[in-house]
Biopython code that builds the backbone (N, CA, C, O; Angstrom):
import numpy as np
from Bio.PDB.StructureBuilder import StructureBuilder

atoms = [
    (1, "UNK", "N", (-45.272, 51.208, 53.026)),
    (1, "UNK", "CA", (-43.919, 50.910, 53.463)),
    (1, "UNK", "C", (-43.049, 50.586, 52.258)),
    (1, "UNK", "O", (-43.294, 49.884, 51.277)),
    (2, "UNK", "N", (-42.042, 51.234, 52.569)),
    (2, "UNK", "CA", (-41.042, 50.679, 51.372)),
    (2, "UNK", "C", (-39.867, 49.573, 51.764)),
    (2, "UNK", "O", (-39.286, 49.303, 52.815)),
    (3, "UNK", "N", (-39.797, 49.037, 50.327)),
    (3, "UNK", "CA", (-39.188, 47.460, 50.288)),
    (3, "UNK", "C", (-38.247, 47.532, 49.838)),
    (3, "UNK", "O", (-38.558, 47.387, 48.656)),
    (4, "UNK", "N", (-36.790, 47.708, 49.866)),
    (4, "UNK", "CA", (-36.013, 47.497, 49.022)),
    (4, "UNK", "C", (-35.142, 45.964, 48.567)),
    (4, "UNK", "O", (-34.215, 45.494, 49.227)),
    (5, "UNK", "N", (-35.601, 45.470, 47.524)),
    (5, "UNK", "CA", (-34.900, 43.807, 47.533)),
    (5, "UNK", "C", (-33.254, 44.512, 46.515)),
    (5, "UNK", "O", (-33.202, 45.314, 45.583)),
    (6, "UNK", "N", (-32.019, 43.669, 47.333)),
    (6, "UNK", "CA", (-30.811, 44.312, 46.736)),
    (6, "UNK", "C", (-30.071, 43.066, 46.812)),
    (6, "UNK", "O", (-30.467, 41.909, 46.950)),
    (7, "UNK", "N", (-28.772, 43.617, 46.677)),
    (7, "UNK", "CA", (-27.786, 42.734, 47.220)),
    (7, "UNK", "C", (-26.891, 43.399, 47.887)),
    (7, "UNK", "O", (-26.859, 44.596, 47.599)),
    (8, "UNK", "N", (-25.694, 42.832, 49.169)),
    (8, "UNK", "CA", (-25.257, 43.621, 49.820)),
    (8, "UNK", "C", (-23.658, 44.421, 48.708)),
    (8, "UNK", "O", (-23.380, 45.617, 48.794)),
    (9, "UNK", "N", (-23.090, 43.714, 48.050)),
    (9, "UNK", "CA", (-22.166, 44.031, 47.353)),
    (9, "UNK", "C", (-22.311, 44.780, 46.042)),
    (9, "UNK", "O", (-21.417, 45.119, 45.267)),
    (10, "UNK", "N", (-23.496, 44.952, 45.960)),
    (10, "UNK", "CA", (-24.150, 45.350, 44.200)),
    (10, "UNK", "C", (-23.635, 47.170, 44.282)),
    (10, "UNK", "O", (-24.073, 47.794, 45.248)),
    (11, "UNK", "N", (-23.268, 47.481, 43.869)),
    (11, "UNK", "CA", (-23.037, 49.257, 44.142)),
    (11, "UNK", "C", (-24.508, 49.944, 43.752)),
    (11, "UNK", "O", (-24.996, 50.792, 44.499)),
    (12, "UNK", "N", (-25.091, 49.571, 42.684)),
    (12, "UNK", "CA", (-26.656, 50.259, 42.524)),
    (12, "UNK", "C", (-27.324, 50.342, 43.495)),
    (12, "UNK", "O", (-28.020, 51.298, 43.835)),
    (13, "UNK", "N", (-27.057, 48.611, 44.419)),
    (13, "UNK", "CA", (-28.215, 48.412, 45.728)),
    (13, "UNK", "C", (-27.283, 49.347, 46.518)),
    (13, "UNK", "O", (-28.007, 50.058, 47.216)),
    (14, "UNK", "N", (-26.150, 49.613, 46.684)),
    (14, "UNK", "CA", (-25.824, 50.534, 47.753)),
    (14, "UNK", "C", (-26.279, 52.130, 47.811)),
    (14, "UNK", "O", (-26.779, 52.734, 48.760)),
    (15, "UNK", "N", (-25.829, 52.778, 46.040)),
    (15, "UNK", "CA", (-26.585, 53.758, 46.118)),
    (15, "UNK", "C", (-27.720, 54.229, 46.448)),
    (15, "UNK", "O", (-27.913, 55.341, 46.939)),
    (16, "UNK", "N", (-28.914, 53.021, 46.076)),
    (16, "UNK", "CA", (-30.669, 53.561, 46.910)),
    (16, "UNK", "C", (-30.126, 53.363, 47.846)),
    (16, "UNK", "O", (-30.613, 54.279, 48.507)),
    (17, "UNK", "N", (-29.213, 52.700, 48.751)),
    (17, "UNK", "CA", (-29.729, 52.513, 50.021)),
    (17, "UNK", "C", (-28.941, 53.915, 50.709)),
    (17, "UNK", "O", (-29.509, 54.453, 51.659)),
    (18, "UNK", "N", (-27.776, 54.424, 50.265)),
    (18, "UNK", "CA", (-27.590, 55.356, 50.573)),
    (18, "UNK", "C", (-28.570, 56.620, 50.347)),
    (18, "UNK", "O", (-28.573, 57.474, 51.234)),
    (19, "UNK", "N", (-29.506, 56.820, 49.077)),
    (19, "UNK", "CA", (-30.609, 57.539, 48.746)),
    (19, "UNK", "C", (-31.513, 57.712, 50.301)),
    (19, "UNK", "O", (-31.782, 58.746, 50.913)),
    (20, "UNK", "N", (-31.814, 56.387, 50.609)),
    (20, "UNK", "CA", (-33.096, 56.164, 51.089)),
    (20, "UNK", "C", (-32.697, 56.683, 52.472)),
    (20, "UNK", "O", (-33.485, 57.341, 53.151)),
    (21, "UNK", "N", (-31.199, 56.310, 52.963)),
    (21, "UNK", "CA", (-30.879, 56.619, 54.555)),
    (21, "UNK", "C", (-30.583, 58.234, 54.371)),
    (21, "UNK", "O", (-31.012, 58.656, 55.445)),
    (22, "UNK", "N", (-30.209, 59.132, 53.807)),
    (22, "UNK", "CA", (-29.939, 60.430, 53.572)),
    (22, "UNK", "C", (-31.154, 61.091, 53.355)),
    (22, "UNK", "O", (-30.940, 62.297, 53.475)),
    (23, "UNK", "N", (-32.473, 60.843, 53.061)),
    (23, "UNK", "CA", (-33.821, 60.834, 52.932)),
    (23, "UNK", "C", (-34.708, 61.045, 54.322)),
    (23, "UNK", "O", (-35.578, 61.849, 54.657)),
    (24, "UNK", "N", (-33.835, 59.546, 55.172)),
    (24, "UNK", "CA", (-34.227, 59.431, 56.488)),
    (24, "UNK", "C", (-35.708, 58.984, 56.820)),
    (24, "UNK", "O", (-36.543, 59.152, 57.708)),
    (25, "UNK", "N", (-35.496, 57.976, 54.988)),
    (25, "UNK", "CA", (-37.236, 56.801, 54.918)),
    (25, "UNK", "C", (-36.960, 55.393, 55.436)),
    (25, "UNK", "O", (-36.002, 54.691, 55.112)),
    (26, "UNK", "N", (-37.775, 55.134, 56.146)),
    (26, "UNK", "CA", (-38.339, 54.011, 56.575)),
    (26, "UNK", "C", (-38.051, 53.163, 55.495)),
    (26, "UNK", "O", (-38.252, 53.402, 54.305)),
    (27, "UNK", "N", (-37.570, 52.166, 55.993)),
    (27, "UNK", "CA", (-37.448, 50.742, 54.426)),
    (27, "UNK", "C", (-37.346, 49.188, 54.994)),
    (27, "UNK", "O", (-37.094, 48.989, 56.182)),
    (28, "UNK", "N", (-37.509, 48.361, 54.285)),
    (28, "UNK", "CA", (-37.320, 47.100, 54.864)),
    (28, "UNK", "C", (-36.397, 46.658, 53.227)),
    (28, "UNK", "O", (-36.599, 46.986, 52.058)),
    (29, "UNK", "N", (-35.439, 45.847, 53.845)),
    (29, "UNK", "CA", (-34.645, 45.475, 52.819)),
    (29, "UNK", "C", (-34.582, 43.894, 52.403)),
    (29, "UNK", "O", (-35.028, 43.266, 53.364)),
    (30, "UNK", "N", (-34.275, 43.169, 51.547)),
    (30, "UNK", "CA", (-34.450, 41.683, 51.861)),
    (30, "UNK", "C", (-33.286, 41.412, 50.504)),
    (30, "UNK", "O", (-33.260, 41.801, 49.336)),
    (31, "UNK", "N", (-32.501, 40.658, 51.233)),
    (31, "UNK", "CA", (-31.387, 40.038, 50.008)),
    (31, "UNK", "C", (-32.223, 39.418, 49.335)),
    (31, "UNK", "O", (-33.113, 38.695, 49.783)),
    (32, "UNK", "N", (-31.906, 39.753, 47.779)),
    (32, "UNK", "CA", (-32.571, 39.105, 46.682)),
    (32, "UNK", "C", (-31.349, 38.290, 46.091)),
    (32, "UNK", "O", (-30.403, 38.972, 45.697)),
    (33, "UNK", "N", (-31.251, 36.894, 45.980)),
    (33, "UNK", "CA", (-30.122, 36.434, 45.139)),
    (33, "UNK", "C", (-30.720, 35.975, 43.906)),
    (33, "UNK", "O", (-31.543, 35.092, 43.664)),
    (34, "UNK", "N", (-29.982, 36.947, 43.065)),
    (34, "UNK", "CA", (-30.946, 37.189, 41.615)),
    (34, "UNK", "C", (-30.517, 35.536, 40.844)),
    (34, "UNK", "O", (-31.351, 35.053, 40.078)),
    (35, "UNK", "N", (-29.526, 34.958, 41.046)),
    (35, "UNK", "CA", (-28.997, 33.396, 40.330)),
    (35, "UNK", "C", (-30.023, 32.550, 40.856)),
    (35, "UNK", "O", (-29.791, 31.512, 40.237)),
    (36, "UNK", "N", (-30.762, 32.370, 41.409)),
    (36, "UNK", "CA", (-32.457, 31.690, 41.862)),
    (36, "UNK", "C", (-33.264, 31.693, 40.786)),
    (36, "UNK", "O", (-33.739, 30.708, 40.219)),
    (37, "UNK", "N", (-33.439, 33.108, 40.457)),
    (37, "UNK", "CA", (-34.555, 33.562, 39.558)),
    (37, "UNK", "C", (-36.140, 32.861, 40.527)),
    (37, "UNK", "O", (-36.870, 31.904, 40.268)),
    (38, "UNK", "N", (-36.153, 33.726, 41.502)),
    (38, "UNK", "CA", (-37.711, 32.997, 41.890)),
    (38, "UNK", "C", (-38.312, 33.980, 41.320)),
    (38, "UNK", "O", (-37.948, 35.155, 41.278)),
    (39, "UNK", "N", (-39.235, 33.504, 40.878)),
    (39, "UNK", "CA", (-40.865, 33.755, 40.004)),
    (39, "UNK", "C", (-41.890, 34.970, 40.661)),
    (39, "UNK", "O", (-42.695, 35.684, 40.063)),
    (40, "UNK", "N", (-41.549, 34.927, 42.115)),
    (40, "UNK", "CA", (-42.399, 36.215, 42.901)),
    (40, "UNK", "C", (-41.299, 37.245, 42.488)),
    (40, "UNK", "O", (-41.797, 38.342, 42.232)),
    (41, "UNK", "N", (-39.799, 37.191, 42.340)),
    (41, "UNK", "CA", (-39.002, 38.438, 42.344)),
    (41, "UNK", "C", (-39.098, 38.840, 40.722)),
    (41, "UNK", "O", (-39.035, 40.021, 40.381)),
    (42, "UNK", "N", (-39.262, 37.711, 39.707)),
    (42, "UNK", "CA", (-39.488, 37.960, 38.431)),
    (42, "UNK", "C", (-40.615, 38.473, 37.825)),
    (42, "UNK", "O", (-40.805, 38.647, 36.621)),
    (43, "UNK", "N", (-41.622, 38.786, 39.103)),
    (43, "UNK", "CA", (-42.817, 38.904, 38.569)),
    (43, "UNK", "C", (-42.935, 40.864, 39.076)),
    (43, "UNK", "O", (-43.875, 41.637, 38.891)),
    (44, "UNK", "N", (-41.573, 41.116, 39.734)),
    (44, "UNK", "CA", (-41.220, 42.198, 40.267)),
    (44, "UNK", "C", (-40.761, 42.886, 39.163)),
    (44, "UNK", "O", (-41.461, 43.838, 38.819)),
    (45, "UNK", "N", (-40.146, 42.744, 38.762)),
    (45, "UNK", "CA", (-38.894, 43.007, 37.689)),
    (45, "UNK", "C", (-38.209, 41.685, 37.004)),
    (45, "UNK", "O", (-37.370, 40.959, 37.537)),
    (46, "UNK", "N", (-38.769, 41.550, 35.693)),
    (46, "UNK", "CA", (-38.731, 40.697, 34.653)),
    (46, "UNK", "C", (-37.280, 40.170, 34.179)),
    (46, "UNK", "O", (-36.932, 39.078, 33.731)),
    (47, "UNK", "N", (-36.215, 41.939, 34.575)),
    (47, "UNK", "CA", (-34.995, 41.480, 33.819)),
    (47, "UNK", "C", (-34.360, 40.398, 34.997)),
    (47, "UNK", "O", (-33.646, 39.425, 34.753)),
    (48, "UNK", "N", (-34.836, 40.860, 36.351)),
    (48, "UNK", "CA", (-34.096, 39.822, 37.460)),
    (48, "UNK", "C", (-32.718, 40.336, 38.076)),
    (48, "UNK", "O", (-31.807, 39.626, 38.502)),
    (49, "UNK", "N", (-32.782, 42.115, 38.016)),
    (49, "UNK", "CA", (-31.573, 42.904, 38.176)),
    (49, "UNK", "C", (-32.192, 43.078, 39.638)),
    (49, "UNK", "O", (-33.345, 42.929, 40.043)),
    (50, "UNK", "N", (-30.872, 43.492, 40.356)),
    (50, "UNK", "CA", (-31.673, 44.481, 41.397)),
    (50, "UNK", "C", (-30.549, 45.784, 41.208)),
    (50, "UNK", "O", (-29.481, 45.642, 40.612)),
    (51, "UNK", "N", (-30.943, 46.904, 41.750)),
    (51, "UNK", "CA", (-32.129, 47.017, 43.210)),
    (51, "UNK", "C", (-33.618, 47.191, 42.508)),
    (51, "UNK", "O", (-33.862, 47.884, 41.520)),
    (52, "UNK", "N", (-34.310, 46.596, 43.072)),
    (52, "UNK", "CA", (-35.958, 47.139, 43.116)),
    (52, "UNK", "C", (-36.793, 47.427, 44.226)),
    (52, "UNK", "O", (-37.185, 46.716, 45.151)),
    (53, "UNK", "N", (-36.987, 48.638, 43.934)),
    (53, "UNK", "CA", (-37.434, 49.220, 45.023)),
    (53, "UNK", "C", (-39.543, 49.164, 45.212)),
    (53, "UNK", "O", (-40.305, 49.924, 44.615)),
    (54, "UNK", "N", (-39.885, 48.256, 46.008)),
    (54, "UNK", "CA", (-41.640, 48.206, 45.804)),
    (54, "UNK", "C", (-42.090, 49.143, 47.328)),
    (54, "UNK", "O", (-41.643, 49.165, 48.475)),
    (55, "UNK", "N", (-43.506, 50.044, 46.404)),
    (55, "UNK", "CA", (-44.020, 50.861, 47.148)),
    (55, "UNK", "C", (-45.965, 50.693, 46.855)),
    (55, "UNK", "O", (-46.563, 51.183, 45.897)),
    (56, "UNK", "N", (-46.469, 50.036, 47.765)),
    (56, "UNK", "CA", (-47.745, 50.876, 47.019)),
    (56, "UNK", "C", (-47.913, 49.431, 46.339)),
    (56, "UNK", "O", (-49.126, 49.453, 46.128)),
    (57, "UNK", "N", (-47.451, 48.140, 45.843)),
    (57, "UNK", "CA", (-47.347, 47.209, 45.765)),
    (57, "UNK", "C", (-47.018, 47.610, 43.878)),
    (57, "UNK", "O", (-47.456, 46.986, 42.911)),
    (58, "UNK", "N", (-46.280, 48.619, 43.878)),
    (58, "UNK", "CA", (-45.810, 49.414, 42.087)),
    (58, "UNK", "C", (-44.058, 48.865, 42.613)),
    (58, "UNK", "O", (-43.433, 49.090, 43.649)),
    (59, "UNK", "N", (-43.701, 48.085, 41.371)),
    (59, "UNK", "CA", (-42.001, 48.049, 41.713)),
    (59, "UNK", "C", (-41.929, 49.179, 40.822)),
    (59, "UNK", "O", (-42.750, 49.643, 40.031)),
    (60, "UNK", "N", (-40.381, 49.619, 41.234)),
    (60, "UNK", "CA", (-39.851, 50.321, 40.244)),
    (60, "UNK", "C", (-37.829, 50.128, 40.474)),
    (60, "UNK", "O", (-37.218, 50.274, 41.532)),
    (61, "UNK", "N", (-37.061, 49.666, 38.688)),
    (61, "UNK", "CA", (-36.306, 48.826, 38.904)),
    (61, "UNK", "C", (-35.191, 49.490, 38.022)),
    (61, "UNK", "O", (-35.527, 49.984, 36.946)),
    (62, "UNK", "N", (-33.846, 49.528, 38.434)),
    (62, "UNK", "CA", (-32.877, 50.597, 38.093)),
    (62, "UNK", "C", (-32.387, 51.397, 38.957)),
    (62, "UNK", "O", (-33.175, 52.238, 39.390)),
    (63, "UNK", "N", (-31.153, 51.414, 39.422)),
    (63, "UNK", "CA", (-30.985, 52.626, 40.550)),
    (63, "UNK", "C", (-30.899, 53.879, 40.109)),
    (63, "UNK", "O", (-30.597, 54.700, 40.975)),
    (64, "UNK", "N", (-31.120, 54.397, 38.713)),
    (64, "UNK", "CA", (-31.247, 55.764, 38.472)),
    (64, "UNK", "C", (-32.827, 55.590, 38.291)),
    (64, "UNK", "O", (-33.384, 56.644, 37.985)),
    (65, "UNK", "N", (-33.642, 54.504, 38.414)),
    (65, "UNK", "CA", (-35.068, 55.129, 38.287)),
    (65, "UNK", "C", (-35.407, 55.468, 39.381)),
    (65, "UNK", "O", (-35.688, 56.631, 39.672)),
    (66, "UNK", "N", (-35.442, 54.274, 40.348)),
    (66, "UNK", "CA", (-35.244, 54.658, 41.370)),
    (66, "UNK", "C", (-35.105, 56.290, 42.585)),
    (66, "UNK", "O", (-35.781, 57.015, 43.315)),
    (67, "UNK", "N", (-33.959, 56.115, 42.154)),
    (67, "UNK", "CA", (-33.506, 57.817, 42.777)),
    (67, "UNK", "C", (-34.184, 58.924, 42.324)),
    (67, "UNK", "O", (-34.258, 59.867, 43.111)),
    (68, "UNK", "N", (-34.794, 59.056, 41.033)),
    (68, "UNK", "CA", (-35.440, 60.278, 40.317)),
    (68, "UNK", "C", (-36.578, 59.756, 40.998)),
    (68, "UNK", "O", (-37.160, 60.695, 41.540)),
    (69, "UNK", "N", (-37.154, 58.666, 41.208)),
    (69, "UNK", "CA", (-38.488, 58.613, 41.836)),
    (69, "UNK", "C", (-38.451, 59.059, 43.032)),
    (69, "UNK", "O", (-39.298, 59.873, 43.400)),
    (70, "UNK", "N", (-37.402, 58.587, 43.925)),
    (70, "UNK", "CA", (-37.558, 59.058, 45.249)),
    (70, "UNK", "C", (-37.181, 60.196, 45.598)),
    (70, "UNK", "O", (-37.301, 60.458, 46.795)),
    (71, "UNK", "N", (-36.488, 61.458, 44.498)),
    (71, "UNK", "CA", (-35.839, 62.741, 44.954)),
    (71, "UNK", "C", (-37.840, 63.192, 44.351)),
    (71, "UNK", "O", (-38.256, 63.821, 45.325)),
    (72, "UNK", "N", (-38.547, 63.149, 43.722)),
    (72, "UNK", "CA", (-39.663, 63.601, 43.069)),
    (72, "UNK", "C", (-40.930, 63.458, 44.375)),
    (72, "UNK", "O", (-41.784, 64.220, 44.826)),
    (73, "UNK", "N", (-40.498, 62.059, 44.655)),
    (73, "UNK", "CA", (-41.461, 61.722, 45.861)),
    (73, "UNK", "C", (-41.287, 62.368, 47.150)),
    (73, "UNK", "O", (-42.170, 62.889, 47.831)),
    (74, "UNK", "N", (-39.981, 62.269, 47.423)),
    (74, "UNK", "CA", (-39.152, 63.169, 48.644)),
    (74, "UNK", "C", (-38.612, 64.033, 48.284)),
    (74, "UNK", "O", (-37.575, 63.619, 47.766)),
    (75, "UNK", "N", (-38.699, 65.531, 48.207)),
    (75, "UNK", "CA", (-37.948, 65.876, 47.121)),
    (75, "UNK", "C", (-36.833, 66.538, 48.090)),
    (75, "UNK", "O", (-36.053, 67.332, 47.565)),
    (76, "UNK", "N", (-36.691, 66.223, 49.678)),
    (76, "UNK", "CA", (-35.966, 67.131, 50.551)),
    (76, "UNK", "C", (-35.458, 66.164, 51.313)),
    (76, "UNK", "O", (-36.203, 65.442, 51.975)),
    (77, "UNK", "N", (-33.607, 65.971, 51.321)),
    (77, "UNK", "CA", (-33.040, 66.949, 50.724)),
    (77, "UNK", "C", (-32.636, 66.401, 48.830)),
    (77, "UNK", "O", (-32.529, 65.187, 48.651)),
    (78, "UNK", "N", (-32.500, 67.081, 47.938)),
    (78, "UNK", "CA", (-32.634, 67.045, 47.028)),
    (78, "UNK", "C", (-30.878, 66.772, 46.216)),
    (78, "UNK", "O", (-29.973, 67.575, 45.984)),
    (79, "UNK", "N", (-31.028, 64.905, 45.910)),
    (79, "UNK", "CA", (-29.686, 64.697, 46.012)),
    (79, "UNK", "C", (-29.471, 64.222, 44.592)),
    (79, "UNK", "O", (-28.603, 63.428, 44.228)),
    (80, "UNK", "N", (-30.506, 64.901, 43.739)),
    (80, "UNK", "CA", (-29.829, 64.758, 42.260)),
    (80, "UNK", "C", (-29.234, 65.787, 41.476)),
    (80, "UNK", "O", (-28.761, 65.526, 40.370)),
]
sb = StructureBuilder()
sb.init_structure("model")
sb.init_model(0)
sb.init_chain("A")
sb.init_seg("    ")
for serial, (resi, resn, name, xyz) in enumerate(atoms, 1):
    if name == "N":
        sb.init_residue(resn, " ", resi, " ")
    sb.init_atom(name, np.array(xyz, "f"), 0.0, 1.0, " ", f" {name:<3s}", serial, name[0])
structure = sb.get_structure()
């Protein structure tokens, strides 16, 4: 299952999430408020940015990494 931790105003977290609904994948999302800095989300992604997207219990963190991962993984329809 995929996880996406974002924020609702962040434009990166909007782009995966637009990625992921145009995809038409399954996701669970969870506001991350990165000014916390909790230690389980830092242990996700070190810089403490979002979006990070966890699959497979592998984060992967950047909304252009992101998207190349998921057009590679999904590659249909193909929105890079």
């Amino acid at each position: 299952m995929l996880t996406l931790y974002h924020l609702w105003l962040d434009p990166f977290s909007r782009m995966v999430r637009v990625i992921l609904a145009e995809k038409g994948l399954d996701f669970d999302m969870v506001v991350e408020k990165t000014w916390d800095r909790r230690p389980e989300f830092l242990a996700l992604n070190p810089a403490g940015t979002v979006p990070v997207l966890v699959e497979d219990k592998k984060s992967y963190s950047h909304a252009l990494v992101v998207a190349e991962y998921l057009n590679e993984k999904h590659p249909n329809p193909d929105l890079l």
